[in-house]
N, C-alpha and C positions, 0 to 999 in steps of 0.2 A: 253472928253479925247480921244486921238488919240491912238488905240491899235495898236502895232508891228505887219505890217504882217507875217504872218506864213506860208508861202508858199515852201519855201525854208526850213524849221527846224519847224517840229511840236515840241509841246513838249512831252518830253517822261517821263515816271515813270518807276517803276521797279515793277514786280509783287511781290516779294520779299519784298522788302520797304514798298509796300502798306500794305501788311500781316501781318509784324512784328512788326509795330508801327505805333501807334497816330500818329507822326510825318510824316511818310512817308501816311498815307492816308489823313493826313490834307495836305500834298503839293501836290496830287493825284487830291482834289476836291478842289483845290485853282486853277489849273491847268483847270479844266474844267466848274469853275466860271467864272474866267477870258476869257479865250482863248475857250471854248466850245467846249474842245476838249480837249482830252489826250490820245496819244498813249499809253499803256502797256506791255512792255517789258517783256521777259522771262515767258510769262504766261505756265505750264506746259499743255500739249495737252493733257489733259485730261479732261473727266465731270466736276468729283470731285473737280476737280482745277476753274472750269469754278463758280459750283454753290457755290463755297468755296468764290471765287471772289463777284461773284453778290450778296450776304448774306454780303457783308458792306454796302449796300443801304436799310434801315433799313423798309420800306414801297414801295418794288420792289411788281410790278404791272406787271403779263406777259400777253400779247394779245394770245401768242403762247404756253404754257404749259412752263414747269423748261427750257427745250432747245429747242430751233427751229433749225434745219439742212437744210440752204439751199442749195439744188443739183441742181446743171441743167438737165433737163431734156427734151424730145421730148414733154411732151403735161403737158404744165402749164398753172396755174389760179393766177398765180404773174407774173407780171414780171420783178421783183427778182430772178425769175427760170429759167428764160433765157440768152440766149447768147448775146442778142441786150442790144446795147447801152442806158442808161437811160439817161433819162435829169434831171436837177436838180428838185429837189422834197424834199416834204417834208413827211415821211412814218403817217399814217393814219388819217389824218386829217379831216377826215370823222367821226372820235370819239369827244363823246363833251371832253371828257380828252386825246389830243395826249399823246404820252407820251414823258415826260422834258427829259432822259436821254434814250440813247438806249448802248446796249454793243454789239461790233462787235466783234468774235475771229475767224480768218483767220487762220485754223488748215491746209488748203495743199491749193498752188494754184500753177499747176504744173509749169513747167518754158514752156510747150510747150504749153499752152494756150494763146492767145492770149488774151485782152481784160480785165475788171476783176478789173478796177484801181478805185478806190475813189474818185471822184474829191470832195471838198467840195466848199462852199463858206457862206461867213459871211456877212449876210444882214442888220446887224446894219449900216453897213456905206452907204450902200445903200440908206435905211429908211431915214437915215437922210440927206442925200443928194435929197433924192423924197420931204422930210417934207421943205428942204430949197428951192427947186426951182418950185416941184409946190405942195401949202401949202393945196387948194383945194381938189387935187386928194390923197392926204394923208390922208387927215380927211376921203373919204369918203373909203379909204382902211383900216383905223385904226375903225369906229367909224360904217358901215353899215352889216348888220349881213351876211351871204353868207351862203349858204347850197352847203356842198362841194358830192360829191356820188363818188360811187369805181364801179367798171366795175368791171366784169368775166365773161368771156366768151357771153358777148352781157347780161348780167343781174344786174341791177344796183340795189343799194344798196344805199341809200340817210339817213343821221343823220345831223342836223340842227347844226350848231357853235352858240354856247351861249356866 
């Protein structure tokens, strides 16, 4: 099945909606079955609104404590923390469990900052266009183990994908 790009109109939910009913959190995580993705609207800038939210994912798993705050700052060990441009990635895949869902809440991003944009991209059509044209180099990206590791600061950190 051929999904609708999303490039031009993500889909959006309402924090509101999601909060208040069954309905609006079943079209919430129908939203991010489908399309792998759901922006959330009107989410109120605060914690309590934050951990109010993430408490509908019934077995949330944080690598980072209840909130992680990422700041930019002069001397970081992510680089999430910084100002340079990231390429597409996938966040800690160096865990034998990444984890399935992450939640972003974009509380101030000044207007005099430059930089700072989300790009995403959906590699289901990719995959399957790697699996149709060369079927070889698929199997051995789908099917041979890889041991991925994380840098800081010159010290690596290695966990084997199962």
């Amino acid at each position: 099945e051929n999904k609708p790009l999303i490039a031009k109109s993500l889909p959006l939910s309402d924090f509101n909606d999601i909060m208040s009913s069954d309905e609006g959190t079943y079209n919430w995580l129908k939203q991010i079955n489908y399309y792998g993705i759901s922006v959330v609207q009107n989410v109120p800038q605060t914690e309590e609104a934050l951990k109010k939210f993430v408490s509908k994912f019934p077995h949330l798993q944080s690598y980072y404590g209840d909130i992680y705050d990422v700041l930019t700052h002069d001397h970081i060990d992510d680089l999430g923390q910084g100002t340079g441009h990231l390429n597409f990635h996938q966040d800690l895949l160096y865990y034998e469990a990444p984890p399935g869902i992450q939640v972003f809440n974009c509380v101030r991003n000044d207007p005099c900052i430059e930089g700072g944009e989300s790009i995403l991209l959906d590699l289901y059509p990719i995959a399957e266009e790697l699996r149709l044209k060369y079927p070889d180099k698929f199997r051995t990206l789908t099917q041979v183990p890889v041991t991925f590791e994380r840098s800081i600061m010159g010290k690596y950190e290695e966990a084997e994908l199962r």
